[in-house]
ROKE-290565 format. One line per field, with one value per residue (C-alpha): residue in three letters; chain; x, y, z; residue number from 1. Coordinates in steps of 0.02 Angstrom, whole numbers. Example, Ala and Ser with C-alpha at 12.3 -4.5 7.8 and 13.67 -1.06 7.14 Angstrom:
BEGIN
aa [Ala | Ser]
ch [A | A]
xx [615 | 684]
yy [-225 | -53]
zz [390 | 357]
i [1 | 2]
***
This chain:
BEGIN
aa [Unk | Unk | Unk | Unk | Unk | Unk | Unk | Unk | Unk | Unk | Unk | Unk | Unk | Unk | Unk | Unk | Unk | Unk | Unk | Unk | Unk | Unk | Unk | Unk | Unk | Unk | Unk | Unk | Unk | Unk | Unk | Unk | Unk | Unk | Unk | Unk | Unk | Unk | Unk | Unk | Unk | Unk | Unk | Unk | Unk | Unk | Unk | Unk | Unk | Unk | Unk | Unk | Unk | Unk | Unk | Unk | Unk | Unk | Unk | Unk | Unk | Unk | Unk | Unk | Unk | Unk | Unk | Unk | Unk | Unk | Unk | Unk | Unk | Unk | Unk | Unk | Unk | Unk | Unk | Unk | Unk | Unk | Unk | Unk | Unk | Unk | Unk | Unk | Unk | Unk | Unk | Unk | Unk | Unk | Unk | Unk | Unk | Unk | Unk | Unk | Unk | Unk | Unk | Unk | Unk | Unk | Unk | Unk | Unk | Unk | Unk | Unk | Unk | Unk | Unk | Unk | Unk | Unk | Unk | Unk | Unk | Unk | Unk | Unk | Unk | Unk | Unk | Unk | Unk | Unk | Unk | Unk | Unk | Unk | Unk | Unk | Unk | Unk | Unk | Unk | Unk | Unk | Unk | Unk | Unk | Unk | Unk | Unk | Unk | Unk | Unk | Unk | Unk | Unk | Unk | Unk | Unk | Unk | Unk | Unk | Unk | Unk | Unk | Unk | Unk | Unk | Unk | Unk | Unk | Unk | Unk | Unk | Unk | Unk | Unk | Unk | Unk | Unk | Unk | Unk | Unk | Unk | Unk | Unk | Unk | Unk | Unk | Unk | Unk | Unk | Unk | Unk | Unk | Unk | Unk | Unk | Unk | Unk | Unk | Unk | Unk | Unk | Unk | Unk | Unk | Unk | Unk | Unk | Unk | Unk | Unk | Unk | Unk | Unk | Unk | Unk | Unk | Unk | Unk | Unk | Unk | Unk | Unk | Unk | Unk | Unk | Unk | Unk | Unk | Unk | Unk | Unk | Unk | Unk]
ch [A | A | A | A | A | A | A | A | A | A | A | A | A | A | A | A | A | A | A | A | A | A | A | A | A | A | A | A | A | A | A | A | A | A | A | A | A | A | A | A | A | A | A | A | A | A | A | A | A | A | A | A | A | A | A | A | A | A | A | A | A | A | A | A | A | A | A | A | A | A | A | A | A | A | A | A | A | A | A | A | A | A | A | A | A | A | A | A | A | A | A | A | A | A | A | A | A | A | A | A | A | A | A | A | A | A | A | A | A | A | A | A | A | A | A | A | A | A | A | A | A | A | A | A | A | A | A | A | A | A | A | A | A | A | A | A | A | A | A | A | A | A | A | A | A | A | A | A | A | A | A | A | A | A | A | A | A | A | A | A | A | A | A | A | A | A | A | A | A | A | A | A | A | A | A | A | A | A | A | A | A | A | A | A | A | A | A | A | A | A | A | A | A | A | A | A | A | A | A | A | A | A | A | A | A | A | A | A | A | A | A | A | A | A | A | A | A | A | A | A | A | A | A | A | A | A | A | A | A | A | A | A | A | A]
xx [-2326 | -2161 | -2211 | -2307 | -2144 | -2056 | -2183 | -2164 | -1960 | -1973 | -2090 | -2191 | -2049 | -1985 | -2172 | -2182 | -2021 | -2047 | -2214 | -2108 | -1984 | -2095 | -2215 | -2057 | -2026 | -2198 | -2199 | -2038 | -2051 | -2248 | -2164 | -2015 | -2133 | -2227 | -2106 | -2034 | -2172 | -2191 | -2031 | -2076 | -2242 | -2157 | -2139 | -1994 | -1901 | -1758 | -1713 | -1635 | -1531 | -1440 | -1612 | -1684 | -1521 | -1520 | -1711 | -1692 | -1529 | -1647 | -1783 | -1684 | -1579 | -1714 | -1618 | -1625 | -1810 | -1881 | -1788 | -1819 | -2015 | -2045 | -1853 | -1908 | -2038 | -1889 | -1760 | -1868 | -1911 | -1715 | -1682 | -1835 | -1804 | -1606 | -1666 | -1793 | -1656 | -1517 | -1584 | -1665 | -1528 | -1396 | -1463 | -1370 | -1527 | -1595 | -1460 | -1461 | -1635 | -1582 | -1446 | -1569 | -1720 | -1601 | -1426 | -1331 | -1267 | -1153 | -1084 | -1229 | -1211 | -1151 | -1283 | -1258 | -1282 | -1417 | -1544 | -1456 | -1549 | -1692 | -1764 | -1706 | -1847 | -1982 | -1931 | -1953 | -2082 | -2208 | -2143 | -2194 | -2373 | -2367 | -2331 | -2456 | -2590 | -2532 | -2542 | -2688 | -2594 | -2523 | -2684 | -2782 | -2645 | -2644 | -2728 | -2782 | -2671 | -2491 | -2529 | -2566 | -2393 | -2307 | -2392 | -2350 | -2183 | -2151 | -2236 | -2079 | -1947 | -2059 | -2082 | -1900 | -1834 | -1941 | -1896 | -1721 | -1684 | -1835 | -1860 | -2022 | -2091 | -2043 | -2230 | -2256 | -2059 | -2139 | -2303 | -2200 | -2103 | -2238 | -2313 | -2147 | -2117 | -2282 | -2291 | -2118 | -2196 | -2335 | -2251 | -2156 | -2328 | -2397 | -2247 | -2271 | -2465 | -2426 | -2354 | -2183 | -2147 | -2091 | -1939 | -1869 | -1896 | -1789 | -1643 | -1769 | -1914 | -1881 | -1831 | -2005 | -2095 | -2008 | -2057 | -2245 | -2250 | -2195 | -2329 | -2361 | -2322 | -2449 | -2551 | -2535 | -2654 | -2766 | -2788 | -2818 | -2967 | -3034 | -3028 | -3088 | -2941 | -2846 | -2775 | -2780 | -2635 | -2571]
yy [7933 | 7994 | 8062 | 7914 | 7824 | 7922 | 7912 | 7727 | 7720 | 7837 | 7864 | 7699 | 7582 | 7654 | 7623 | 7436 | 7390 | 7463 | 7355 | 7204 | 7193 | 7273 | 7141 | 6994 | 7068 | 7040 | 6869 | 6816 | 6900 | 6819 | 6644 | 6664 | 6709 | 6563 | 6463 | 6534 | 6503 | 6334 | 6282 | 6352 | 6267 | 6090 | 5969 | 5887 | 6028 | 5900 | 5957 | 5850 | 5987 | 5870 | 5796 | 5961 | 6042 | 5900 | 5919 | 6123 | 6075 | 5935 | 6053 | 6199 | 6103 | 5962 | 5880 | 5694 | 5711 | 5824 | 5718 | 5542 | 5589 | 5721 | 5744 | 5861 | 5946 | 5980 | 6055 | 6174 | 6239 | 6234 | 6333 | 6446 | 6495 | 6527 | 6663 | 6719 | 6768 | 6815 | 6903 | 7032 | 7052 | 7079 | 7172 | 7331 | 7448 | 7357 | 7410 | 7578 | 7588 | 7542 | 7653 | 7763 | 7730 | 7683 | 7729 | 7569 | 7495 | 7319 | 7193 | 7185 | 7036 | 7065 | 7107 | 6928 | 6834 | 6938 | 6911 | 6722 | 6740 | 6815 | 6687 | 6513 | 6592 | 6630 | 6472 | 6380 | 6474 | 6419 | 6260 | 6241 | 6332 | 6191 | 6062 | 6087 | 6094 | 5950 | 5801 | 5794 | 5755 | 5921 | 5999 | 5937 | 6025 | 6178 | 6324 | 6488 | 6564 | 6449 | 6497 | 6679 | 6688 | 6611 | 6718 | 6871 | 6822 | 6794 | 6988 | 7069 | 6958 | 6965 | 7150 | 7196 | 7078 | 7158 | 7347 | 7282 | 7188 | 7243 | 7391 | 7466 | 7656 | 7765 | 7753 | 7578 | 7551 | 7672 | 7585 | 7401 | 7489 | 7553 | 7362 | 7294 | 7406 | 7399 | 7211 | 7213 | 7320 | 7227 | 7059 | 7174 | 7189 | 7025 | 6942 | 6949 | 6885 | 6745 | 6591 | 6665 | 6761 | 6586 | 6603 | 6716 | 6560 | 6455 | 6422 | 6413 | 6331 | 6142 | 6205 | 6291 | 6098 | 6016 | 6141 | 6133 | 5953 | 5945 | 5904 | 6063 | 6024 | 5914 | 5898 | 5715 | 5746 | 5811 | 5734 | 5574 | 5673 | 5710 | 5523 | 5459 | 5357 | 5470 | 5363 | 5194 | 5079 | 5118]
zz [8179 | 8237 | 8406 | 8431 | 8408 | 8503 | 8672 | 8608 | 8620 | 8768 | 8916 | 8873 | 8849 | 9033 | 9094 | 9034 | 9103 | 9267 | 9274 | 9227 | 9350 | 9510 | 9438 | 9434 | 9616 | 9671 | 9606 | 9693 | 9845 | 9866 | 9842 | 9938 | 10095 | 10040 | 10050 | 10209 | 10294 | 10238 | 10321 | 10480 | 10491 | 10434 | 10576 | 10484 | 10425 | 10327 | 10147 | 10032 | 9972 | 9827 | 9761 | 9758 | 9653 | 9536 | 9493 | 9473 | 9354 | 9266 | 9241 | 9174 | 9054 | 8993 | 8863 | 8915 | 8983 | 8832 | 8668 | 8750 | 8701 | 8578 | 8499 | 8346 | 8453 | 8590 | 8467 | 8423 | 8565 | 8622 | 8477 | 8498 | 8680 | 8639 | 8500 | 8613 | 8748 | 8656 | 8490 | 8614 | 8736 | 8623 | 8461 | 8424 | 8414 | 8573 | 8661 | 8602 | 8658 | 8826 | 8840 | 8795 | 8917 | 9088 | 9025 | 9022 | 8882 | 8819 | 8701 | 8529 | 8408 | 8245 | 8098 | 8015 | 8182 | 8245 | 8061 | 8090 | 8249 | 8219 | 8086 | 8190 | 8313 | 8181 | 8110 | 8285 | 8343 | 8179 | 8207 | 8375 | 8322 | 8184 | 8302 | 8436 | 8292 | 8227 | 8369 | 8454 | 8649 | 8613 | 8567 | 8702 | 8817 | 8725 | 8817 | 8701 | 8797 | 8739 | 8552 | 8601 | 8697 | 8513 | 8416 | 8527 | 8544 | 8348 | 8326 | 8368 | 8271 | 8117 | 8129 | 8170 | 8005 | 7915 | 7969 | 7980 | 7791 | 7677 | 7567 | 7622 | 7607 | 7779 | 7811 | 7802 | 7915 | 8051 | 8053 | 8066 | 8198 | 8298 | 8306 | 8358 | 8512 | 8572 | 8551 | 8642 | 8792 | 8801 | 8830 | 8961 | 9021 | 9030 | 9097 | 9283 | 9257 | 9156 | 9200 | 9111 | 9271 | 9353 | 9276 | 9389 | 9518 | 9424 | 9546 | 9710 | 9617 | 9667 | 9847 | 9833 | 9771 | 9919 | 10046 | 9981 | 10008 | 10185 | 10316 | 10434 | 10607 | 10687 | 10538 | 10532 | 10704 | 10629 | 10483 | 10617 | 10687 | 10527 | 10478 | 10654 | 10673 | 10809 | 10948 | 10826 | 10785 | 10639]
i [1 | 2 | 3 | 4 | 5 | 6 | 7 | 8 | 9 | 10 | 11 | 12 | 13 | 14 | 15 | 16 | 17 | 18 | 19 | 20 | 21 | 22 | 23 | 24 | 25 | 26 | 27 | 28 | 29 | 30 | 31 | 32 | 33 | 34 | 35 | 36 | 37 | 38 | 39 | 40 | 41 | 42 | 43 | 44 | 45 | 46 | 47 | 48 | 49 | 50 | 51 | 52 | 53 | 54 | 55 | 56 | 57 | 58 | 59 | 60 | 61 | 62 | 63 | 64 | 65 | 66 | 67 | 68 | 69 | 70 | 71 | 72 | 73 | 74 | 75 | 76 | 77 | 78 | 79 | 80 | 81 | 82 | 83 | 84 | 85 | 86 | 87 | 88 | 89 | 90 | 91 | 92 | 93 | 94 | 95 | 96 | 97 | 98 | 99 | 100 | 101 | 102 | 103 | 104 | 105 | 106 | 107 | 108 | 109 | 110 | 111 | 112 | 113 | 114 | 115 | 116 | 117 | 118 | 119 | 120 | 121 | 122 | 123 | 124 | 125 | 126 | 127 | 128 | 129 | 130 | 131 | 132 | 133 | 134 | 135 | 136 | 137 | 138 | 139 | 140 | 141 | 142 | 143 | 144 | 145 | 146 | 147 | 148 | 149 | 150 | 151 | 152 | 153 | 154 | 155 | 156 | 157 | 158 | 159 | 160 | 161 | 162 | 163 | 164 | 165 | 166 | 167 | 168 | 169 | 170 | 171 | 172 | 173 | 174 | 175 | 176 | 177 | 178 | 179 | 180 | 181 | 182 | 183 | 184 | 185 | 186 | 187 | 188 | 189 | 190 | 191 | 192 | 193 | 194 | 195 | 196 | 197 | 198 | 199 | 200 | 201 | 202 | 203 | 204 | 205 | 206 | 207 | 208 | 209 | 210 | 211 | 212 | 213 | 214 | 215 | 216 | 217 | 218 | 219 | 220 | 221 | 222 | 223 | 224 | 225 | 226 | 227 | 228 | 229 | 230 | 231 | 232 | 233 | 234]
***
């Protein structure tokens, strides 16, 4: 078990994230061209630069949009994306293990704030399971796949708390620590082939929406031949 761990902590945790962010890359790069070429095909290539900043800021921070309809439903899901960023990011052994993997290292939250932490986003995340199960709009929505990202997503937090604040034989904390790496590498995996990877087009994704929905240049022509109506008054 421990040189499982070990491969685990080591050359597999280096593996994952390497397919994570050449996967993020791939993602951003294949939309940026996208949207590059976009413009140049556009007859009217006019941007309404404020519009389009105001929706990205609207869509990142939701708060008047997402509590004017579901308000419970929302804070939960505030709360659960704020543990889901910062409990990783800034727990002491997490950065450890990245010092350890690609040698850089920073600020960790202290013990009480990171368990703090840690259970608002089990808490949230069961909540959200609970309320997707639980109103039928949100469970004709639901894909398989948005309650297999929650439950993914609570694996590590539930392992790590455990391994973390519970009493448990070395064999059972190497076997809880075995699941909550791998589950952590294998979100690493998944992340650029799930809708998740969109995140990296946060600042440039309503620049993207605009650019998609501008005519190419001289479609409105065609579009005129399709219909038969080419040459017709308007």
């Amino acid at each position: 078990m421990e040189t499982l761990l070990d491969f685990a902590r080591g050359p597999l945790f280096r593996l994952t994230f390497i397919i994570m962010i050449l996967g993020l890359l791939r993602v951003l790069i294949l939309d940026i061209y996208g949207a590059v070429e976009a413009y140049r095909r556009a007859g009217d290539k006019r941007l309404d630069w404020k519009n389009a900043i105001i929706k990205t800021l609207r869509w990142i921070f939701p708060f008047k949009s997402a509590f004017a309809q579901r308000p419970f439903y929302s804070a939960l899901s505030i709360l659960f994306h704020i543990g889901l960023i910062l409990t990783p990011l800034f727990l002491l052994a997490h950065i450890q293990l990245w010092e350890d993997g690609i040698g850089i290292s920073w600020w960790s939250l202290p013990h009480f704030w990171a368990d703090f932490l840690t259970i608002l986003t089990i808490i949230a995340g069961l909540g959200l399971i609970t309320g997707r199960l639980a109103s039928r709009g949100a469970r004709a929505l639901s894909r398989k796949q948005d309650y297999f990202w929650l439950f993914i997503l609570l694996i590590p937090f539930i392992t790590g708390y455990i391994c973390a604040n519970t009493a448990i034989s070395p064999s059972a904390y190497q076997a809880f620590m075995l699941i909550h790496i791998l589950a952590g590498e294998l979100i690493f995996v998944l992340i650029p082939f799930s809708k998740i990877a969109h995140c990296v087009l946060m600042p440039i994704s309503q620049f993207i929406i605009t650019l998609a929905w501008k005519f190419p240049a001289r479609v409105d022509d065609k579009i005129a031949e399709t219909l038969k109506k080419k040459g017709m008054p308007v």
